[in-house]
N, C-alpha and C positions, 0 to 999 in steps of 0.2 A: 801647820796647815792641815786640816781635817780634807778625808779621803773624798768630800761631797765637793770642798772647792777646789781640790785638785782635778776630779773630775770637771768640773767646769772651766778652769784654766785650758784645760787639755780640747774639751769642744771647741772654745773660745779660738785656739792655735787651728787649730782645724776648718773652723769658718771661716777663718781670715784667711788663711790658706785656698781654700776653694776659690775664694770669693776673687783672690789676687791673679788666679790661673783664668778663670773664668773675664775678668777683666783685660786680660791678653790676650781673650778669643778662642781660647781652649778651654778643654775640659779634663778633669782627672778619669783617667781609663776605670773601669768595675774595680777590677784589682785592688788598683790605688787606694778606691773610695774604701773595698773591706777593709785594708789596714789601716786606715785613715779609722776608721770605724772600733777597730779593735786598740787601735792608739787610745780613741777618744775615753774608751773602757776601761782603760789600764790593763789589756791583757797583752799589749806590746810596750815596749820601753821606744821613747823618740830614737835611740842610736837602734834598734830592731826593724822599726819606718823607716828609716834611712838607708840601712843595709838593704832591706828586702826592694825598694824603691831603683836603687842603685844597680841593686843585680836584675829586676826585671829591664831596665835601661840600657844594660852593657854601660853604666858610667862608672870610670874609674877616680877612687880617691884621689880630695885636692889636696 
């Protein structure tokens, strides 16, 4: 997989994502949206969004 469709897998997760928060009546916090942002870039790894996510949240691993 070249780095142009990875980046787009990676927006693609991230659309859906907004889109599924936003369908429940919320919205992702600035925060959220930068790493969401920087995921979508590749300058975060999925398991770095979830960590950083996690800790802005106080939630603890399932």
């Amino acid at each position: 997989m070249t780095e142009s469709q990875k980046v787009k897998r990676r927006v693609k997760a991230v659309r859906a994502t907004r889109r599924s928060t936003e369908l429940e009546g919320s919205r992702s916090t600035d925060a959220t949206r930068a790493d969401q942002v920087a995921y979508a870039r590749g300058t975060l790894t999925a398991a770095e969004l979830r960590d950083r996510v996690r800790r802005r949240y106080n939630l603890k691993e399932t």
